[in-house]
C-alpha positions in Angstrom: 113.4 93.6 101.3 115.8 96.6 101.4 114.2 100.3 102.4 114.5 101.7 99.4 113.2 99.3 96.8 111.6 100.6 94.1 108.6 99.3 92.3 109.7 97.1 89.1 106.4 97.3 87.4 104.8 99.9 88.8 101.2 98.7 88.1 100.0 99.9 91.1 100.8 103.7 93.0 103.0 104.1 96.1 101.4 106.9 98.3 102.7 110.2 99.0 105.3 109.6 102.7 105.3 105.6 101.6 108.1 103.7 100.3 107.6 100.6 98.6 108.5 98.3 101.5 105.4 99.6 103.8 102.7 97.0 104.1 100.3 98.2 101.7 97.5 100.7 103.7 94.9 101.1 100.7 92.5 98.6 100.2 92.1 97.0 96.4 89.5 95.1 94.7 90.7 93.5 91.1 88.5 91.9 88.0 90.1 89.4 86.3 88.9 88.0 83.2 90.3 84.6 81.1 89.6 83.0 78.5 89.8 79.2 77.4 89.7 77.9 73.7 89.1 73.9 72.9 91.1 73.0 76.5 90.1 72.1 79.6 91.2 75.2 82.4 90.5 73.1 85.3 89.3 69.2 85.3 87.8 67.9 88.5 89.3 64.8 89.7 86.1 63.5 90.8 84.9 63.1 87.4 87.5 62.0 85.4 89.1 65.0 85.1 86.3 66.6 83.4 86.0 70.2 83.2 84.0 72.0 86.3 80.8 72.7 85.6 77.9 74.2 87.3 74.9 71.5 87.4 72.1 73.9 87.3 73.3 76.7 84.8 76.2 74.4 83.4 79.0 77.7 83.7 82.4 76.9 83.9 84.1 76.8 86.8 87.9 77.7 87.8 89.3 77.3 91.2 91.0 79.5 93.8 93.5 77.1 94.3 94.0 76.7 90.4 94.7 80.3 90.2 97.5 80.5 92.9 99.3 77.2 91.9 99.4 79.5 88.7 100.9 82.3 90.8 103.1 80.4 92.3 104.9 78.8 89.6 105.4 82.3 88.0 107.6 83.0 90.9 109.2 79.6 90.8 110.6 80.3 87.4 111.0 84.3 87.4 112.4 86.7 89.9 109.9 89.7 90.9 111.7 91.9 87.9 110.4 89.1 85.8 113.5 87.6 84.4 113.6 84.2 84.2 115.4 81.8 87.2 118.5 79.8 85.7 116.8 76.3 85.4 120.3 73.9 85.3 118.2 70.6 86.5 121.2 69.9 88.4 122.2 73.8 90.1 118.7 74.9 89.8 118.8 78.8 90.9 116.8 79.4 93.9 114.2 82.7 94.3 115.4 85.7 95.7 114.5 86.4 99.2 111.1 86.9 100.1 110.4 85.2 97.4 110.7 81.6 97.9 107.1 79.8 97.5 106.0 77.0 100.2 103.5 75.2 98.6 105.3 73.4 95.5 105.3 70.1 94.0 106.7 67.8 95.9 107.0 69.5 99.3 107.7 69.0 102.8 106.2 71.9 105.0 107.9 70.6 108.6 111.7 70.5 106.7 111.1 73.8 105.2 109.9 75.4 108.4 112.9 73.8 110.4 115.6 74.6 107.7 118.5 76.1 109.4 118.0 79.3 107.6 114.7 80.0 109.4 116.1 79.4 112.2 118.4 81.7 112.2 116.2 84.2 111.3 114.2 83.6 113.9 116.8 84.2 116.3 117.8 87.4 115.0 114.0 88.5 115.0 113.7 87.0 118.4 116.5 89.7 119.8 116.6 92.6 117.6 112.9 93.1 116.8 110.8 91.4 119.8 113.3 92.6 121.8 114.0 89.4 123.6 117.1 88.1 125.7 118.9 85.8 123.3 119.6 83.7 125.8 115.3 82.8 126.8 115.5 81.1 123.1 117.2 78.1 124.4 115.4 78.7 127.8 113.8 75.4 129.2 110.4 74.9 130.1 109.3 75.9 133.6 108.1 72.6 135.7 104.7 73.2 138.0 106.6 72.1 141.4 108.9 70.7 142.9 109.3 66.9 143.4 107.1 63.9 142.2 103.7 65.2 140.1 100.9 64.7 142.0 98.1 63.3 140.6 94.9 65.7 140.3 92.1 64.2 142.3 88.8 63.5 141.9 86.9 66.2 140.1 89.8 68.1 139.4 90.7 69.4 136.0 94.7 69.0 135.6 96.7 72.8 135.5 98.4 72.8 131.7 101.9 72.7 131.8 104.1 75.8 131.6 106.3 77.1 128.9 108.6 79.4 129.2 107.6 83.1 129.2 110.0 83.5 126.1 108.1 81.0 124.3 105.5 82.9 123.1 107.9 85.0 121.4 109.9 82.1 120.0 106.5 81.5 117.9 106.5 85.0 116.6 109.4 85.0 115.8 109.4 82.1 113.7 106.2 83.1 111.9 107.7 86.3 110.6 111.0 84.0 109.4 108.3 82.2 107.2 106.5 85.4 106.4 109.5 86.9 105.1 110.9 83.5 103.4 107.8 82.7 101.7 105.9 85.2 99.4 102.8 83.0 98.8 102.3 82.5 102.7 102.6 86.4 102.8 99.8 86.8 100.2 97.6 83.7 100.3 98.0 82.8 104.1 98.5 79.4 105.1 98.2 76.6 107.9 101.3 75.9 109.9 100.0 74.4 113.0 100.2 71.1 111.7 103.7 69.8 112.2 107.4 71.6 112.8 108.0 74.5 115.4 104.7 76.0 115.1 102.5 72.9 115.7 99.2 73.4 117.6 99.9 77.2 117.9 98.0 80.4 117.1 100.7 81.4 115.1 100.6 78.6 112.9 97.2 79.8 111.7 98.2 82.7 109.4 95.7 84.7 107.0 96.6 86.5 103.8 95.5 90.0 102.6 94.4 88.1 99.3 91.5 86.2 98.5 90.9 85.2 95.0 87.0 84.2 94.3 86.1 81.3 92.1 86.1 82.1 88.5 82.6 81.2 86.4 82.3 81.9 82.7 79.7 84.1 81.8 77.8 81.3 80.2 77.6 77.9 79.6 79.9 76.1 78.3 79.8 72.8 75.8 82.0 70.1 77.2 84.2 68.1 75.0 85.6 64.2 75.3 88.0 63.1 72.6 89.6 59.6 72.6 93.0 59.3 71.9 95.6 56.5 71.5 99.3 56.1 71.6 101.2 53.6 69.5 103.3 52.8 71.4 103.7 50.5 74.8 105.2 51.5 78.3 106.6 48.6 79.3 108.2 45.0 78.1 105.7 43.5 79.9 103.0 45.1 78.1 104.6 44.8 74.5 104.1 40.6 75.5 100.5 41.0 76.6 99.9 42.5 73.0 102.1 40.1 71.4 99.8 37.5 72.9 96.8 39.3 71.9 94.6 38.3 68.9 92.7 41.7 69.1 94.1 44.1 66.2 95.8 47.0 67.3 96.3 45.7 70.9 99.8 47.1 71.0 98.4 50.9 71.2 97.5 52.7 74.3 94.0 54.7 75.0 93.8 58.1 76.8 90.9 60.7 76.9 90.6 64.5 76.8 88.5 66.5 78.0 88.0 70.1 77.0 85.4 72.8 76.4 85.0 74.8 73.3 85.2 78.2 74.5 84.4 80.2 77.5 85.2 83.7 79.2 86.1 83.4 82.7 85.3 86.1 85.7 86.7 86.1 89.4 87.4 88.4 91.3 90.2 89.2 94.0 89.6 91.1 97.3 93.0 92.7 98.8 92.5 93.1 102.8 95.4 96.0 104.4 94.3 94.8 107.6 95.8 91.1 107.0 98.7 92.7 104.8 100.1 94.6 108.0 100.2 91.2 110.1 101.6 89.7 107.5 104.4 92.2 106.1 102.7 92.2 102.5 104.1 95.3 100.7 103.6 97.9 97.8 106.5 96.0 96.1 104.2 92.6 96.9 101.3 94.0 95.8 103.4 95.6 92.2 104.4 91.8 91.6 101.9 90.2 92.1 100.1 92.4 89.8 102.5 91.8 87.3 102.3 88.0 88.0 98.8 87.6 87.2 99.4 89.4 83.9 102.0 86.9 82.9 100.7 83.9 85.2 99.5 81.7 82.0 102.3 82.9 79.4 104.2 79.5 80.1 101.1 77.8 81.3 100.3 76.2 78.0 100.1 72.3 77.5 98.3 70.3 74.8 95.1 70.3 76.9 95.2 73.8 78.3 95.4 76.9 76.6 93.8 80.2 79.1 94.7 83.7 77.9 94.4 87.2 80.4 91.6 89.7 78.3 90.9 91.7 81.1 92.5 92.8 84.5 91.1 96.1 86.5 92.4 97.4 89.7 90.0 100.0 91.8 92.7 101.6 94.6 90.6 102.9 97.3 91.9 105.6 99.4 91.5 104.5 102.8 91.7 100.9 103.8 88.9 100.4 105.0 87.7 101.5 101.1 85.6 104.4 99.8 83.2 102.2 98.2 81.5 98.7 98.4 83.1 96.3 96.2 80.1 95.2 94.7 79.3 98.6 93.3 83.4 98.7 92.3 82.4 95.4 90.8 79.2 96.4 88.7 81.5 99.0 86.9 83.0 96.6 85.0 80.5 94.7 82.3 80.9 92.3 80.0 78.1 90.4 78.1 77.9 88.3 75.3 76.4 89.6 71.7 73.7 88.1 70.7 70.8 87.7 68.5 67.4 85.6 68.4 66.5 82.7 66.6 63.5 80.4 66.5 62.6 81.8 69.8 66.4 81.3 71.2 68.8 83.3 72.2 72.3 82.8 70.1 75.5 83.6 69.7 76.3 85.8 66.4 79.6 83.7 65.6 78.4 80.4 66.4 74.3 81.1 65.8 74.6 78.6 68.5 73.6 78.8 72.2 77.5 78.5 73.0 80.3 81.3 72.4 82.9 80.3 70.2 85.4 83.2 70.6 86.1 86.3 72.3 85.0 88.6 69.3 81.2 87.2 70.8 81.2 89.4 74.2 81.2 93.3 74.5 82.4 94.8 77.7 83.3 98.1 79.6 85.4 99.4 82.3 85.6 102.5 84.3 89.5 104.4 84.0 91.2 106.9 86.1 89.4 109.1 89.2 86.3 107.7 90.7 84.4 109.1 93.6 81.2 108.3 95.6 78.2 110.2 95.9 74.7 109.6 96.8 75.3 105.9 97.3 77.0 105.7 93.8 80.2 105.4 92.0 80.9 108.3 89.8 83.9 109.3 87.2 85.8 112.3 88.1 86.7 113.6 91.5 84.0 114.6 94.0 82.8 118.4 95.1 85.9 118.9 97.2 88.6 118.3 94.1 89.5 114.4 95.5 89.5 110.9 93.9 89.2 108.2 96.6 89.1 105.6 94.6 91.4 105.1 91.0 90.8 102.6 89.0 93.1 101.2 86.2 92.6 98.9 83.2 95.8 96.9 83.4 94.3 94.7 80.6 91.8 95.1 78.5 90.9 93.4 75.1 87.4 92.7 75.3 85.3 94.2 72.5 83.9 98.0 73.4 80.1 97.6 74.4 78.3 99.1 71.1 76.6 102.6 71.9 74.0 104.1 69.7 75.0 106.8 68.0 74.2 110.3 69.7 71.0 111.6 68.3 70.2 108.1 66.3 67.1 106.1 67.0 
């Protein structure tokens, strides 16, 4: 990423003496909240592709891993501007650097790691920033002594074999190629150590500044299983076994799908400046990935899945270790469902049903602008001494307001 990149979004706020290709230095905590209507967000392959539930309070669940395969095809088929990736099947246009993603479908981790382009990288990392002789790259390994091995006797533990001293850098090197090459390694982290030039190695073990929770719905949530058939045959082979068969309608084919009828979503993502700076993860990152989760399920859609971003708050502390706890940062922002009693339940006003229906049945509230701690809490405004440390900003935010009583009604 050149110097002087400029944020395209500018979602988040570059600090005064930073440019946008600095590792990010603040810490940020971020609220996200989907919604899902008569589809099934996530299905769990170990039952039948069911929607995930929680067994004792039956909440939806969502996983990490969902939400980042989401991520990362946003930045398969869009550049970090956000205009779309020419998508010719047969001169498919490749992500601009930086922001090429590792973990796609169909994959091999060792031939991406040892593509030619890494590699040269590497090399030029190896020299100009490590500082290394050019040369040590290609340097062979160092043999223990001279002659025939001995073998270790009895009792003794065998001395590990040498490297050369450059080969420590070689590794380094090569993780910051991939760093650099790959933006979901440089946010999410990832494991290298398996196979290619970084296998068994420390630096193959590579953490990301971002951590994305589980996402629950606020409450439970009424799975659906529909039957479905198709009337047609996939093979020859098949249209004889029907032709054969006595049994009316033999000829179609039978599916399921499984879905829930409605349910809010909440997770929650932690952003670590720490991991960003061993990583390389900038304020130009951080502005697009931002962005991405805003537009991560525009073309998510299928026939079974249908999720939809109500609610996304950012909290930008001041420092990096943070000016405040996250779970206080995270009690600011509320949302509930409305409801109402009825023969001694609790229901939902839409649905008069113990299951939400739509978004109109939850009310929430989030904090906007300065922030600042005092006495153990989270305040608005800025504290005695004029400063915000923490800002926080409603990206999006379409849940209902919370309704207050009137001032002076009863």
């Amino acid at each position: 990423m050149k110097s002087n990149e400029q944020l395209h979004h500018k979602l988040i706020a570059v600090p005064s003496g930073k440019q946008a290709s600095n590792p990010v230095a603040e810490r940020h905590e971020l609220v996200l909240f989907f919604d899902c209507a008569k589809s099934n967000p996530n299905g769990d392959p170990d039952t039948g592709n069911m929607p995930r539930v929680q067994p004792d309070s039956l909440k939806g669940l969502v996983t990490d891993v969902c939400l980042k395969r989401k991520i990362r095809n946003f930045f398969s088929q869009c550049r970090p501007d956000g205009s779309l990736l020419a998508s010719d099947p047969l001169n498919r246009e490749q992500p601009p650097a930086g922001y090429r993603i590792l973990i796609h479908e169909n994959a091999v981790i060792q031939q991406l790691m040892e593509a030619p382009e890494i590699e040269t990288e590497a090399r030029r990392i190896f020299a100009e920033d490590l500082k290394q002789d050019p040369k040590a790259w290609d340097a062979k390994k160092a043999k223990k002594g001279k002659g025939k091995k001995a073998e270790p006797e009895a009792g003794e533990v065998e001395a590990p074999e040498e490297v050369s001293p450059a080969d420590d850098a070689k590794k380094r090197a090569t993780q910051l190629a991939l760093l650099r090459a790959f933006f979901d390694l440089r946010a999410f982290g990832g494991v290298l150590s398996t196979e290619g030039p970084l296998k068994g190695s420390f630096y193959g073990q590579v953490r990301g500044p971002l951590q994305i929770t589980f996402a629950e719905s606020l409450d439970k949530v009424l799975p659906l299983d529909a039957t479905i058939t198709r009337c047609a045959v996939a093979s020859v082979k098949e249209q004889q076994q029907a032709a054969s068969s006595e049994e009316d309608g033999a000829n179609r084919t039978m599916g399921r799908k499984h879905s829930i009828d409605y349910g809010l979503y909440r997770c929650h993502i932690h952003f670590s400046p720490a991991f960003a700076a061993k990583t390389g993860f900038s304020y130009y990152d951080l502005d697009n990935f931002i962005f991405a989760l805003v537009h991560m399920f525009d073309d998510d859609h299928a026939a079974g899945r249908h999720l939809r971003l109500v609610g996304l708050v950012d909290f930008q502390h001041q420092s990096s270790l943070g000016n405040a706890p996250a779970h206080k940062l995270f009690e600011l922002v509320k949302a509930q469902g409305t409801t109402e009693e009825k023969d001694g339940k609790c229901v939902f006003k839409s649905s008069r049903s113990e299951f939400p229906r739509c978004l109109s049945d939850y009310s929430g509230e989030a904090p906007e602008g300065a922030l600042h701690m005092k006495d153990g809490k989270v305040l608005p405004g800025k504290n005695g001494e004029g400063v915000a440390v923490i800002e926080a900003r409603q990206i999006v935010w379409e849940i209902p307001s919370i309704p207050h009583p009137a001032a002076g009604g009863t």
